[in-house]
N, C-alpha and C positions, 0 to 999 in steps of 0.2 A: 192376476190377483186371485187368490183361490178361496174357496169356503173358510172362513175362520169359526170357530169355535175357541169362546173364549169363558176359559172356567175361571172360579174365582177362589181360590184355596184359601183363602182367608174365611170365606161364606161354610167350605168342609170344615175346616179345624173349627169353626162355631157351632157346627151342629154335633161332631164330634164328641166337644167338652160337655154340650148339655143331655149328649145322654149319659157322657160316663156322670157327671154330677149327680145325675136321678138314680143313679144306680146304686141298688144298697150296699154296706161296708162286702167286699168279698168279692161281690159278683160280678164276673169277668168281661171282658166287651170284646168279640168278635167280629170284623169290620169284614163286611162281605163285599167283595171287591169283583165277584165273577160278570163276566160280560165285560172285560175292559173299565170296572167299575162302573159299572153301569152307561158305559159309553165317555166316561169324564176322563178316562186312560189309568189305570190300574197302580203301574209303577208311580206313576205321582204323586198320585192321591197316599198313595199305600206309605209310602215314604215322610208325605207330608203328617200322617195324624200317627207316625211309626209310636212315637213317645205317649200316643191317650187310647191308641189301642193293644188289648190283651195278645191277641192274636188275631188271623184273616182267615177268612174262606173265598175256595174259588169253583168253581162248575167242572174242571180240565185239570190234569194234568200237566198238560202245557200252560196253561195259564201260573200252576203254579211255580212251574220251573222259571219262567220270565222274572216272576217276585224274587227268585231265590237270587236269580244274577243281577237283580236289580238294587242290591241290598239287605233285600227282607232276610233276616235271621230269625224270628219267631217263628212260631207253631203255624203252619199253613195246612187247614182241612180242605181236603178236596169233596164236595158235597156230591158228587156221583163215584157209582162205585166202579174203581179204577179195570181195564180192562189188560190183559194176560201181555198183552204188546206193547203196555204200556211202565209197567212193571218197575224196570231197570232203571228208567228214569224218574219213574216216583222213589224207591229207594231211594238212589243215589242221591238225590236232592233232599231227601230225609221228610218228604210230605206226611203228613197225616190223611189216612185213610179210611172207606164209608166201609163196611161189610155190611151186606144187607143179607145172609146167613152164610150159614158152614162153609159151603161151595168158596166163598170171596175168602174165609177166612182162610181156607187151605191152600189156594193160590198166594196167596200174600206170603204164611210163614214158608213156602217152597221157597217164593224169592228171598225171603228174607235169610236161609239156610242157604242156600247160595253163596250168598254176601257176605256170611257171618252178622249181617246187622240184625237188632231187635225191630220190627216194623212196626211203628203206631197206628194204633185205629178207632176208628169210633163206630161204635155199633148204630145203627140206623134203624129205627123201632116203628112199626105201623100203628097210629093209634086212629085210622078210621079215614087219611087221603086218599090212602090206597094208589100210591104210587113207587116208593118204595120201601123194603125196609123187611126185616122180619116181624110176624106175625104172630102172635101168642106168647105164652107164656111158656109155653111144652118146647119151642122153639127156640124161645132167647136161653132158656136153661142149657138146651144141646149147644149152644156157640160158647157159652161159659164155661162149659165144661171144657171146649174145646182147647179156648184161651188158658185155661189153668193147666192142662198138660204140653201145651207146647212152649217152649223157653223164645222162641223167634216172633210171639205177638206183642204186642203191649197194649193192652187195651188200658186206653183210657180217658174214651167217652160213649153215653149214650147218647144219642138225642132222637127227637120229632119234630113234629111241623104243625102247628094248625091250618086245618084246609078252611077254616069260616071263625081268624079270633074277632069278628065285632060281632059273633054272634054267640051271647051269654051260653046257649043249649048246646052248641057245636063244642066250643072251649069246654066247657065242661066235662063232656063225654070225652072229649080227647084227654084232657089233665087226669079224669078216672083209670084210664088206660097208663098213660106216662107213667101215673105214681105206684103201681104194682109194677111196673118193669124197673122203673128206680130203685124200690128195694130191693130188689133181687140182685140188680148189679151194686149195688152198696156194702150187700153182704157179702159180696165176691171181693170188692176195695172201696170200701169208704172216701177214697182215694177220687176214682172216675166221676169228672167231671159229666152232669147230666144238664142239658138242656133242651128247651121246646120252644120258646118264642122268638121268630123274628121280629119287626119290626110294628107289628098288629100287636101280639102279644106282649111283646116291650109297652105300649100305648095302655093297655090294658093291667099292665102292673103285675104279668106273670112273669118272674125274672127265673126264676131255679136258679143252678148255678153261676149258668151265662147265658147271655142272650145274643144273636144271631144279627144286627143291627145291618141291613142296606136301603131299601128308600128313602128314611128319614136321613140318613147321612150325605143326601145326594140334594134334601133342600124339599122334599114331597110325601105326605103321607099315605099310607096304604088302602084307609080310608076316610072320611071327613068325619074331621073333631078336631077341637079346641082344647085339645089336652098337651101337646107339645107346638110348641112354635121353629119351625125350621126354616133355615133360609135356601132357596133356591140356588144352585152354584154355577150355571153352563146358559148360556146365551148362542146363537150361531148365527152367524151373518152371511148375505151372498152377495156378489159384484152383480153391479148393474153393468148390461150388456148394451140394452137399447131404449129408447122411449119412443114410443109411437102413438097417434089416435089414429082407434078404428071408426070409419064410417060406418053409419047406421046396414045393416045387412051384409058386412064383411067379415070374414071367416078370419080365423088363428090361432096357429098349431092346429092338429093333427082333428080330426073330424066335422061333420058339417054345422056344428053349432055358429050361430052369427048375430055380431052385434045387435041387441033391439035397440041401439040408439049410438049417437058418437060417445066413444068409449075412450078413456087414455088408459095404455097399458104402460107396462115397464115389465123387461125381459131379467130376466134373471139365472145368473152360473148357480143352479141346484135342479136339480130332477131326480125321478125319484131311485134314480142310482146310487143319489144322494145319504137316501137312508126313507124320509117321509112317502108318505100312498103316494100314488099317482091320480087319484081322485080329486075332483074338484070340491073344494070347500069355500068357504063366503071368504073374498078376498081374490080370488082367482078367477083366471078365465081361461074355460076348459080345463082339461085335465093336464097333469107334466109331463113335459117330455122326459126322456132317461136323463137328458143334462142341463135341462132348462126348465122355467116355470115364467109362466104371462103372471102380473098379478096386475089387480085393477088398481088405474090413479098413473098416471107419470110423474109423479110425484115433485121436486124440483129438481136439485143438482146432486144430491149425496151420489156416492160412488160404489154404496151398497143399502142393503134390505136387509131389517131384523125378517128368520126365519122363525127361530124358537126364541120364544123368550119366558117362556110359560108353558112347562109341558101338561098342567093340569089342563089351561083354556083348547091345545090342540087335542088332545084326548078325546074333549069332549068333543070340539068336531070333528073328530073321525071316529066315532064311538067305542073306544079305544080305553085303556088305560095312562098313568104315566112313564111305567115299566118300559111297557113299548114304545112310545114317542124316546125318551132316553137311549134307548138301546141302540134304536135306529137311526136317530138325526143325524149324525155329525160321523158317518162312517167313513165320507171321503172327503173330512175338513180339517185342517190344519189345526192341532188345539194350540193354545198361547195360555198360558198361566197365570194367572194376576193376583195380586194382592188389595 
């Protein structure tokens, strides 16, 4: 009986509808899918909200090509910028592209001359994360120029990130930045799609053109507020292996920690091979093994244990975000699709 993982597509198309709903007339919705959709499995998901989302983003290359033979015909951005070996493959699959200056651009139109294709891209603008992207204004002009005499680019998008949007001062200073690199690529094509807000920024009501939608699509906010209601979609279960009570001063699993009292465990198929820490949190006894976990209680007869049911409550004890709990749980679980 193996780990299941059971998401609910019915819970994603509901969070789905209610952003495109809030979304004003025009602006496009972007379903950010990278990490395997954030652990929920990509192609499904991707498939599933195909008809309420604009287009998808992914972190890879390979991530994108998966979408492409999985069905996905839409605009697929690739949010890191594509590297020289990877090239032929983003072509040919026709992905959308990060340049984060000249350097990336002239790589790109090489391949794309090559090919004879025109290669799409989205410009990646630094307005203060500083992780990537081009820098100034001196800078984004040289890549425009670039793109206006070479016939093998297509640019057409800019975007950014906010690195702090529930914080009014951080958003701000970033949007001061956006909106002078926005006009400048406007006056190159009115045309290019400009965006900045994922899923923070969505909550906070900065849409631009489109907006970048993944945690709230997945059931979990980026931060706490009462401004969108989302539903949770992935639960993850594990087989019960054994039931045992420990006597008071007896050991289990792996180091010298021991009963302070009689204990009922119940053993369990997850460890942290699994995807979750290996650390002990309330519920457990000791830390996990690679392919088991003790937790306390033997519970009665069931034939498994909810692991995740709530990736907010384990976050918080593992001081963690929901990102990570998502990304990580359910790596070596079986997923089953429900309605």
């Amino acid at each position: 009986m193996p780990v299941k993982a059971y998401v609910n597509l019915k819970n994603i198309i509901y969070n789905a509808k209610l952003i495109k709903k809030r979304l004003p007339k025009g602006v496009k919705f972007c379903a950010v899918v990278k990490a395997d959709a954030y652990g929920h499995g990509a192609e499904k998901i991707s498939n599933a909200i195909y008809n309420i989302a604009d287009c998808f983003a992914v972190a890879t290359v390979m991530e994108g090509v998966k979408l492409r033979l999985s069905g996905i015909d839409k605009e697929i951005l690739v949010l890191t910028k594509t590297f020289s070996d990877e090239l032929f493959l983003a072509v040919n699959y026709s992905l959308t592209l990060t340049a984060c200056g000249v350097q990336d651009l002239k790589r790109y139109a090489l391949e794309g001359a090559r090919h004879q294709i025109c290669v799409k891209v989205h410009i990646k603008y630094d307005t203060g994360m500083n992780r990537q992207g081009i820098n100034g204004e001196s800078a984004l002009k040289s890549a425009l120029s670039f793109c206006k005499k070479n016939r093998y680019i297509d640019l057409c998008g800019l975007y950014s990130h906010f690195a702090f949007p529930e914080n009014e001062k951080s958003r701000k200073s970033a949007l001061d930045k956006f909106f002078v690199a926005k006009k400048l690529v406007k006056e190159y094509n009115k045309n290019i799609i400009c965006h900045i807000s994922a899923s923070g920024g969505f909550i906070k009501g900065e849409y631009a053109d489109m907006v970048r939608i993944g945690i709230l699509l997945y059931g979990y906010t980026p931060f706490k507020t009462d401004a969108v209601k989302v539903k949770p979609a992935m639960k993850i279960y594990a087989p019960v292996l054994a039931r045992k009570t420990l006597k008071r001063g007896d050991k289990a699993l792996y180091g010298d920690k021991r009963a302070s009292k009689d204990t009922g465990i119940t053993l369990i198929r997850y460890g942290y091979a699994d995807g979750l820490f290996r650390e002990e949190i309330a519920g457990q006894f000791n830390n996990r093994c690679m392919d088991l976990t003790a937790i306390t209680g033997k519970g009665k007869t069931a034939r498994r244990v909810l692991v995740m049911g709530n990736a907010d409550i384990l976050a918080e004890k593992y001081g963690t975000i929901s990102y990570e709990i998502l990304v990580k749980c359910a790596l070596r679980a079986e997923k089953e699709y429900v309605y």
